[in-house]
LODO-819205 format. One record per residue: residue number from 1; residue in three letters; x, y negated, z negated of N, C-alpha, C, CB in turn. Coordinates in steps of 0.001 Angstrom, whole numbers, always signed. Atoms other than C-alpha are relative to their C-alpha. Glycine has a CB too. Example, Ala and Ser with C-alpha at 12.3 -4.5 7.8 and 13.67 -1.06 7.14 Angstrom:
LODO-819205
[1 ALA [+890 +1190 +0] [+12300 +4500 -7800] [+900 -1200 +0] [-992 -27 -1246]]
[2 SER [-820 +1190 +60] [+13670 +1060 -7140] [-770 -1090 -730] [+414 -462 +1415]]
This chain:
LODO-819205
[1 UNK [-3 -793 -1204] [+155811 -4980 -218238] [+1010 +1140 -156] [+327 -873 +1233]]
[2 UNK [-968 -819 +311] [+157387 -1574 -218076] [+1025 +238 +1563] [-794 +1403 -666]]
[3 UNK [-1053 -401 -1412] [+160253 -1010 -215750] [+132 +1501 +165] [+1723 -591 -178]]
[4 UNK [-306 -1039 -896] [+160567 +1980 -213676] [+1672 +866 -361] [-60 -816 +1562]]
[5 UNK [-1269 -648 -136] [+163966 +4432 -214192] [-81 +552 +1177] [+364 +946 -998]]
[6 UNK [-3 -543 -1079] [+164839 +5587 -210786] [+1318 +1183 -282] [+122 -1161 +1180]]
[7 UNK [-1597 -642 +147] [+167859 +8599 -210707] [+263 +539 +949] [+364 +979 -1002]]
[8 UNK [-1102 +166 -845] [+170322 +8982 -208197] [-495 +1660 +475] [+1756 -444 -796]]
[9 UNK [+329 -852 -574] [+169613 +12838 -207866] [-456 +1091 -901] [+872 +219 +796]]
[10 UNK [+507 -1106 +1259] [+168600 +15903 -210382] [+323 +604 -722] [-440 +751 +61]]
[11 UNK [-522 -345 +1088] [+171246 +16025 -212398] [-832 +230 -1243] [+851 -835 -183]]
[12 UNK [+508 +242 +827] [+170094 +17060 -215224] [+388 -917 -1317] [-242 +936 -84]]
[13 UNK [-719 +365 +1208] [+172799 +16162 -217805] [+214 -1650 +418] [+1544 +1009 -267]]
[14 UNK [-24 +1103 -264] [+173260 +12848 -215698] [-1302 -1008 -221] [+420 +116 +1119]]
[15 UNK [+1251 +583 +796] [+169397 +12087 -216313] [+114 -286 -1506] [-1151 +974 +115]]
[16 UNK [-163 +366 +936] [+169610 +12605 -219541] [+1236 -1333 -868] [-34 +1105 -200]]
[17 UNK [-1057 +944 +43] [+172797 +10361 -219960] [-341 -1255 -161] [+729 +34 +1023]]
[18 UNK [+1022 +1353 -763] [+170805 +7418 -218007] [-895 -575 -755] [-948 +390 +1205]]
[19 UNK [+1404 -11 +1162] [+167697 +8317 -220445] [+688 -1076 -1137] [-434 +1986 -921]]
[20 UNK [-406 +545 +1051] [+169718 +7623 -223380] [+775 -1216 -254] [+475 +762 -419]]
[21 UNK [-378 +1499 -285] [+171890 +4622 -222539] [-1002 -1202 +279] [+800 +26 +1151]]
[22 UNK [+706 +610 -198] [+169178 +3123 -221206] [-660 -344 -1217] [-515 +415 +864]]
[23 UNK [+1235 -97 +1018] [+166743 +3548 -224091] [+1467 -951 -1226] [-860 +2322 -516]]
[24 UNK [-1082 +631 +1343] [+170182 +2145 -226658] [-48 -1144 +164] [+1596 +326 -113]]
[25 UNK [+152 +1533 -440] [+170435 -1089 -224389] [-760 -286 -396] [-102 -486 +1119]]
[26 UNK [+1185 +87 +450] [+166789 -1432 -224596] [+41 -845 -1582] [-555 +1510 +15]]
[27 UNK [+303 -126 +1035] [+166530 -983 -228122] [+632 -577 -1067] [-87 +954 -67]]
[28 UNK [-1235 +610 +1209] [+170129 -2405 -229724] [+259 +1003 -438] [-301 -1023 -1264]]
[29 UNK [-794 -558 +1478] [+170236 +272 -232424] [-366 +1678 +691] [-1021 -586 -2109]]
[30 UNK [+2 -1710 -3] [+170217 +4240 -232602] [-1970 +566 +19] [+1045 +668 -1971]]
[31 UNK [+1577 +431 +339] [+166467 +3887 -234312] [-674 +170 +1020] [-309 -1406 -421]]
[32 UNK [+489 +450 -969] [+165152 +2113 -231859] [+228 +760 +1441] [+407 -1206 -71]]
[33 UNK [-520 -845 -906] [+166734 +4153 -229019] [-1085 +1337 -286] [+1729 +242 -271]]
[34 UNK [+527 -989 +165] [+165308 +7194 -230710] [-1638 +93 +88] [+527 +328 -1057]]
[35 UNK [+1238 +152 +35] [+162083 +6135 -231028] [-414 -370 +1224] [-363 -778 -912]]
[36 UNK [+430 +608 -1440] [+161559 +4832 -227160] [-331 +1526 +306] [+1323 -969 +1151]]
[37 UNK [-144 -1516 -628] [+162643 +8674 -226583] [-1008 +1046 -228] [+1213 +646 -498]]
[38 UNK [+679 -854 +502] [+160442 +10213 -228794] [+592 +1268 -1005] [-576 +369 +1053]]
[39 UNK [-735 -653 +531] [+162899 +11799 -230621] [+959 -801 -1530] [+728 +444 +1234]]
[40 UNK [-826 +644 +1201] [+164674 +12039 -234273] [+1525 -919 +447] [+455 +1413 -1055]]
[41 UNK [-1442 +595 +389] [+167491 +9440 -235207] [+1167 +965 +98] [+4 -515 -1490]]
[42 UNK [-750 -689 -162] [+169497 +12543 -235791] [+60 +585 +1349] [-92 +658 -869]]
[43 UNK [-481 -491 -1676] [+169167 +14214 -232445] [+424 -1090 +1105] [-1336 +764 +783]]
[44 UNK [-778 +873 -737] [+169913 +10784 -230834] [+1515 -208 -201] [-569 -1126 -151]]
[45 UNK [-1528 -599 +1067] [+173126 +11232 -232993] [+809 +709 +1066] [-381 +1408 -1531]]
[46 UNK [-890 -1682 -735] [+173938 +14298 -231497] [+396 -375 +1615] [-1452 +1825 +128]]
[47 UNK [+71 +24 -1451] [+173136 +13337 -227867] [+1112 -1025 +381] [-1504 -415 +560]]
[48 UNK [-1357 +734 +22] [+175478 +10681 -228242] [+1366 +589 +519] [+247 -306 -1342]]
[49 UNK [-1024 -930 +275] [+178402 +12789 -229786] [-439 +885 +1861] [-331 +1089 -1928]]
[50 UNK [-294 -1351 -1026] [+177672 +15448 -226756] [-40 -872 +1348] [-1393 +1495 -28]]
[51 UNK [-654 +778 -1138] [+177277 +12696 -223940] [+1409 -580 +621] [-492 -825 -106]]
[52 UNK [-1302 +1205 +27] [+180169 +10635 -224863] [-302 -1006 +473] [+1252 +214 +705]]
[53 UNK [+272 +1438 -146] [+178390 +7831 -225265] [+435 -1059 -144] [-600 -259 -373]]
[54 UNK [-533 +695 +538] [+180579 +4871 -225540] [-1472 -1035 -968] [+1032 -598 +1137]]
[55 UNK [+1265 +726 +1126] [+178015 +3281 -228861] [+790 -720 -738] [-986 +1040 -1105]]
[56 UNK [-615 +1281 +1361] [+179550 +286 -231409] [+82 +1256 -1030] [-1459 -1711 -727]]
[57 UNK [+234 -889 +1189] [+178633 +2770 -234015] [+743 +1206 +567] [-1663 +291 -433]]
[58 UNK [-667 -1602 -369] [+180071 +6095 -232666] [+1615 -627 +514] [-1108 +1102 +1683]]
[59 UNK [-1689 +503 +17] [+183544 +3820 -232244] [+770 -299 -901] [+281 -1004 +546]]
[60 UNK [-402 +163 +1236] [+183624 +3082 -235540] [-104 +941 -601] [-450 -816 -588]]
[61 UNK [+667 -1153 +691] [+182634 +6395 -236705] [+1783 +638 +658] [-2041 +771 +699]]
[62 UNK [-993 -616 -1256] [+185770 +7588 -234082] [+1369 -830 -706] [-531 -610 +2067]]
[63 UNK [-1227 +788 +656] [+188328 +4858 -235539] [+335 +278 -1337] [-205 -1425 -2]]
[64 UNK [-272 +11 +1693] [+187906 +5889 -239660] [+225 +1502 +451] [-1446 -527 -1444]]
[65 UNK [-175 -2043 -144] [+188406 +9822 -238707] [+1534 -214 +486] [-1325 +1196 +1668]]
[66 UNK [-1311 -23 -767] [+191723 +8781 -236054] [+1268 -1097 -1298] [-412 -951 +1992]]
[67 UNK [-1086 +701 +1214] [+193254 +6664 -239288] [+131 +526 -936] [-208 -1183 -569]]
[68 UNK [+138 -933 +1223] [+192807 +9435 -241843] [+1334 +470 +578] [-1448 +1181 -245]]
């Protein structure tokens, strides 16, 4: 069964936000995320990085850069 996204109002950048968290839960991985979206692995990447998505992976990516 597919569930419904409802959003709060017409943000846009807040939709998108919603989109993409949602679709990561969903999915577990980046991949999988990207592919719900319809969109490359790399631009889920990005959307990340430019959300400030808290992601497992984009914390560890964030922790080997802040110990250099």
């Amino acid at each position: 069964m597919q569930q419904q996204l409802v959003l709060e109002d017409f943000n846009l950048g807040a939709a998108e936000r919603r989109l993409c968290t949602t679709a990561l839960e969903r999915a577990g991985n980046i991949v999988g995320a990207a592919k719900l979206l319809g969109i490359t692995r790399h631009a889920m990447k990005r959307r990340i990085i430019k959300l400030g998505i808290d992601w497992p992976r984009a914390r560890l990516v964030g922790s080997t850069s802040a110990s250099s």
